[in-house]
C-alpha positions, 0 to 999 in steps of 0.5 A: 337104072342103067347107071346104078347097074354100071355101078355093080346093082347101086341103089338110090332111093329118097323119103321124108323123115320126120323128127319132131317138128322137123321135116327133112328130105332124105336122100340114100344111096349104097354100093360095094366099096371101092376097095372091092371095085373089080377094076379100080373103079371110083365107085363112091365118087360116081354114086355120089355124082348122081346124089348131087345131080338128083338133087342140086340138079334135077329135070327142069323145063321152063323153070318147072318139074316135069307135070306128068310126073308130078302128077303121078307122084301126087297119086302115089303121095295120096295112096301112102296117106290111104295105106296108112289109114288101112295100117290101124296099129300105126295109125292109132299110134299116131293119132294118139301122138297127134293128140297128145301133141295137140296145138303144135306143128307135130300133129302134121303127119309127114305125109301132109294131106291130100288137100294140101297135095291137090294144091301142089303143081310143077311150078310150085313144087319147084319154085318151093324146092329151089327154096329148100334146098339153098336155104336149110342145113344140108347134111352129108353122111358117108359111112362106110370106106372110101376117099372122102377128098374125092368125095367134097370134089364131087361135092363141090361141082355142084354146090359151088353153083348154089347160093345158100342162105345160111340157116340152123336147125330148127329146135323141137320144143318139148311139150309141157302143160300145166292142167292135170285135165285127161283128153280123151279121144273115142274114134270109131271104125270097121275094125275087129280089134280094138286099138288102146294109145296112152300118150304120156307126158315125160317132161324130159327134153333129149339134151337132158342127163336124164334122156338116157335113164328114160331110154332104159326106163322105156324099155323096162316099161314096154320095149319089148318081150322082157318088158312089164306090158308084154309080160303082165297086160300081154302074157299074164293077164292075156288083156292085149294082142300086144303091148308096148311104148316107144319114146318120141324124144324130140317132143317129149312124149311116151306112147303106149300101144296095145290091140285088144278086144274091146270089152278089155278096154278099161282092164286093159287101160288101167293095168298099164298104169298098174305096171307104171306105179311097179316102177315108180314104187321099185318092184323092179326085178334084177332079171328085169332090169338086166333084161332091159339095159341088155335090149337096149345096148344089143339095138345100139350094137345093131346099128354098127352091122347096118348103115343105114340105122347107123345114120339115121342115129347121128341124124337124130343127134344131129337135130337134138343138138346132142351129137352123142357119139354112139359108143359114149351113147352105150357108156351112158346107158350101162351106166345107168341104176335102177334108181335113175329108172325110178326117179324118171318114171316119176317125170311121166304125166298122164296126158292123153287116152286114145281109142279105136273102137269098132262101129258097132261098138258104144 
């Protein structure tokens, strides 16, 4: 704490984040930018040596991490799996790809279990860490101004010290099934609102020319207050307190999520697929389409006032293996037609109806 407050209030933090079938260590940190350091001082280089201590060089004591603090970290680990129960909105949302991704490694949350958790000890943990570390793609993202030779020095005081092995990116396959056959999944809670997940199949993989009229089509579709869920299954028809979809690209999939009172089930479920037939039959509106790309390109612009979003784009392009510069990503999306819209909804599969129930409920 005392070094990131010499450091003008720097932050430092670490996560997981899961793309896909991929699983990666995230560590961040931010500071002002050296050209607003008071007295000259090399912020980015002194931030950047603690990124690469913490990670390549971190407290070890008899070739373990210290006990005490892993034991509190796997109570914390386990309490993130408990809040994420308790959020039912995302929880069904998850379930619900974890249904529709069934039979591969996405259905491992990115939590992992706390079965799995009680195994871990410091021994372990760090003997599996060294392993990570000197034998995955290690990426390094600097956004923002600042020396980047003064940045690989520091950067090479540490990993000049390590034995890598090389190694690629994992590829996330798609998912695809043969059988038209309808899984559904009925879990009963006590919850006072009903939770209704559609997972679709879209068939279309990220490095795909039609990844990004799917994108559009996404939100024409459900992402956001312009979309045909929210103004039909939400506004019109009153049938969900929310209604939206979201693209997992890496597996291919298009999740529906809407809460709704639980007799609204069936209505509710079969005017989501009311609004997708609107598509695939062209009753698109001008207002709507415009609509749609505009959200779309204002979240993209989005990403260039917050750095944070901005990395986390190129991480994902990173490991889909497209590495689409940002602007040439919203060159693409203007360029897209209603017809691309069209021909994309059509790819979708019904795969997967996910629904949490109340106890009481049949």
């Amino acid at each position: 704490a005392d070094y990131l407050d010499n450091l003008y209030g720097a932050t430092f933090g670490a996560t997981v984040m899961k793309r896909g079938e991929d699983h990666i260590i995230y560590f961040d940190a931010e500071t002002i930018s050296d050209k607003y350091a008071p007295e000259g001082e090399k912020l980015l280089a002194e931030l950047l040596r603690l990124v690469m201590s913490v990670v390549f060089d971190p407290v070890v004591k008899d070739g373990s991490f210290d006990e005490t603090i892993v034991e509190q970290e796997k109570i914390n680990a386990k309490d993130r799996i408990d809040a994420f129960v308790n959020d039912k909105r995302q929880y069904a949302s998850s379930r619900c790809q974890q249904e529709t991704a069934r039979g591969t490694n996405f259905e491992i949350l990115s939590y992992g279990s706390k079965e799995g958790i009680d195994e871990i000890s410091a021994e372990s943990l760090y003997e599996y860490y060294r392993k990570i570390i000197s034998s995955s793609v290690i990426d390094i993202y600097i956004c923002g101004s600042g020396d980047c030779d003064e940045a690989a020095d520091v950067i090479r005081e540490y990993t000049d010290k390590f034995d890598f092995t090389p190694s690629s990116i994992p590829v996330t396959d798609i998912i695809e099934r043969n059988d038209d056959k309808l899984h559904e999944v009925t879990e009963k809670m006590d919850v006072a609102q009903g939770k209704l997940a559609i997972g679709f199949l879209t068939n279309i993989k990220p490095t795909d020319d039609d990844y990004i009229p799917l994108v559009v089509f996404n939100s024409v579709f459900g992402a956001g207050a312009h979309s045909k869920l929210f103004n039909n299954v939400r506004e019109k028809l009153s049938l969900a307190y929310y209604a939206s979809s979201q693209v997992e690209k890496f597996k291919g999939m298009l999740v529906v999520n809407a809460g709704i009172e639980f007799c609204n089930f069936k209505k509710a479920y079969d005017e989501t697929l009311v609004q997708l037939e609107e598509i695939r039959k062209g009753n698109i509106t001008e207002h709507e389409f415009e609509s749609s790309v505009n959200a779309v390109l204002n979240t993209c612009n989005s990403y260039f006032d917050d750095q944070r979003w901005l990395v986390t784009y190129y991480v994902s392009e990173r490991i889909a293996g497209t590495n689409l510069p940002l602007e040439k990503f919203i060159e693409k999306i203007k360029a897209v037609t209603v017809e691309d819209v069209i021909r994309v909804s059509k790819k979708l599969k019904l795969d997967t109806v996910y629904f949490l129930a109340g106890k009481e409920e049949a």
